[in-house]
C-alpha positions in Angstrom: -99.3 53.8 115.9 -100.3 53.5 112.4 -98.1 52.1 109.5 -98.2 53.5 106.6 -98.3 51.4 103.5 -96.1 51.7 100.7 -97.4 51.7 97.5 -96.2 51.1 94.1 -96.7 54.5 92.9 -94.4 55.5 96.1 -91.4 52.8 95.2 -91.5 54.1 91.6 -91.2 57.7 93.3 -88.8 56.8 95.6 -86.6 55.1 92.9 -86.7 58.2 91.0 -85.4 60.8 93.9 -82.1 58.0 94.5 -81.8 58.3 91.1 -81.8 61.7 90.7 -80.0 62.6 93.7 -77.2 59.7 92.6 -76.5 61.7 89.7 -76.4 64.8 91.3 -73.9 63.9 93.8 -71.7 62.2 91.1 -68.3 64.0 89.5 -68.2 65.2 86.7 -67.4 63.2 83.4 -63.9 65.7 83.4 -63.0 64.1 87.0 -63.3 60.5 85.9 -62.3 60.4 82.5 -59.9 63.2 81.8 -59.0 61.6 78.4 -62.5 61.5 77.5 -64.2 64.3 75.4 -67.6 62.6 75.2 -69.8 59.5 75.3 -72.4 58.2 73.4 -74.7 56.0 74.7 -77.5 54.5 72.3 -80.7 52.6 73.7 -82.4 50.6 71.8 -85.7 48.7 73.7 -87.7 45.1 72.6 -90.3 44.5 74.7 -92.3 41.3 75.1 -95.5 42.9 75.1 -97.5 45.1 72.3 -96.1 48.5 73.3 -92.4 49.2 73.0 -90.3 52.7 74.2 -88.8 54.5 71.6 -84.8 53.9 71.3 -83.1 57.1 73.6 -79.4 58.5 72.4 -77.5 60.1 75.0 -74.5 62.3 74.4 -72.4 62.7 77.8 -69.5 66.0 77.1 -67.0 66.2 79.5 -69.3 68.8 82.0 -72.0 65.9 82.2 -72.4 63.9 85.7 -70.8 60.7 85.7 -73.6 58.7 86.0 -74.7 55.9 84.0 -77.8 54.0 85.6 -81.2 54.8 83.5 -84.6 54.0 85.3 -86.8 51.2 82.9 -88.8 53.7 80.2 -92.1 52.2 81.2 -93.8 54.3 83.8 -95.3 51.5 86.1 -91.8 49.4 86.2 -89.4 50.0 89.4 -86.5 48.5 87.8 -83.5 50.3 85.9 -80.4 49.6 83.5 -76.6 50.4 84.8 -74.3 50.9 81.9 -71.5 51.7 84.4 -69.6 48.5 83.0 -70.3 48.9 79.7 -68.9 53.0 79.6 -65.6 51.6 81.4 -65.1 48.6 78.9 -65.6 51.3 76.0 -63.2 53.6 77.5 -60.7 50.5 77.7 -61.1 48.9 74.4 -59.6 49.1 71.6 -62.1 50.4 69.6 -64.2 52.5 72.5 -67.1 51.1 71.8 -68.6 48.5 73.4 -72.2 46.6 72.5 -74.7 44.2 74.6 -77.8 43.7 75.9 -79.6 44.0 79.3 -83.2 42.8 80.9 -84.7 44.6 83.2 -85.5 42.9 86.4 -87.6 45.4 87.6 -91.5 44.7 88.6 -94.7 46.1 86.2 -98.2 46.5 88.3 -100.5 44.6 86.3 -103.5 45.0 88.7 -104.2 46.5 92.8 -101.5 44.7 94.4 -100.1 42.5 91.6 -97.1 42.8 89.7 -95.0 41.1 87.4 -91.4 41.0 86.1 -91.0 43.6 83.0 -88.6 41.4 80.9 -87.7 44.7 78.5 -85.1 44.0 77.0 -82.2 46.6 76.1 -79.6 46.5 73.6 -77.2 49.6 73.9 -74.0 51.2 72.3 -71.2 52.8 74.4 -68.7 55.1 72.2 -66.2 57.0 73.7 -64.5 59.9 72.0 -61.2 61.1 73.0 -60.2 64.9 73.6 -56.6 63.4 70.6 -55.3 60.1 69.6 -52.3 60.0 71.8 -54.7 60.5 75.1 -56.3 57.3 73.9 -53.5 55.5 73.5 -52.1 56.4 77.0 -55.5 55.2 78.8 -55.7 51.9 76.5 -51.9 51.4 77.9 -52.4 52.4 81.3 -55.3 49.9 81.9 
């Protein structure tokens, strides 16, 4: 019996389908926030070496999935960002809107068979809009 040998390119593939099939099976944004009309997300990258990916924006309405874990921007990295927390304490706060930062832990290949850790750093924005006033009041007090 022969084992197959997984490669780098096929953990960064692999990655990718969980991903995508962990946002497909997630509810809808409607089902887990019914207060909230939509989120904004805003990612803003440093990176540590010469080439740095471009800040992303993402607008979630109500019919979006759920689902708030983003795979690193750099192609060769296996690691990813999960702003899970971050959307909840925006939703929660008094202001919902919530700011930080995040490093990725994933692994770059810097050669056959090597790798390293990425270190790209992420500072993001969580804002959640509410569908009235008096919604967002109810969720602040019921959390």
């Amino acid at each position: 019996m022969k084992l197959a040998l997984i490669t780098p390119a096929a953990k960064r593939q692999e990655r990718r389908e969980r991903l995508r099939n962990s946002r497909a099976t997630a509810l809808a944004l409607r089902e887990v926030f019914p207060a909230v009309q939509y989120l904004r997300l805003d990612l803003m990258f440093r990176s540590p070496g010469p080439s740095t990916p471009a800040m992303q924006s993402h607008t979630l309405h109500a019919a979006a999935r759920a689902f708030f874990e983003f795979p690193c921007p750099y192609a060769d990295c296996d690691g990813q960002f999960d702003l899970s927390a971050a959307v909840k304490a925006a939703i929660a706060g008094p202001t919902h809107q919530t700011t930080g930062e995040l490093e990725c832990s994933g692994r770059r290949a810097v050669g056959v068979g090597e790798s390293d850790l990425c270190k790209l750093h992420l500072s993001y924005t969580v804002a959640a809009t509410f569908k009235d006033a008096a919604v967002a009041l109810s969720v602040k007090h019921a959390t």
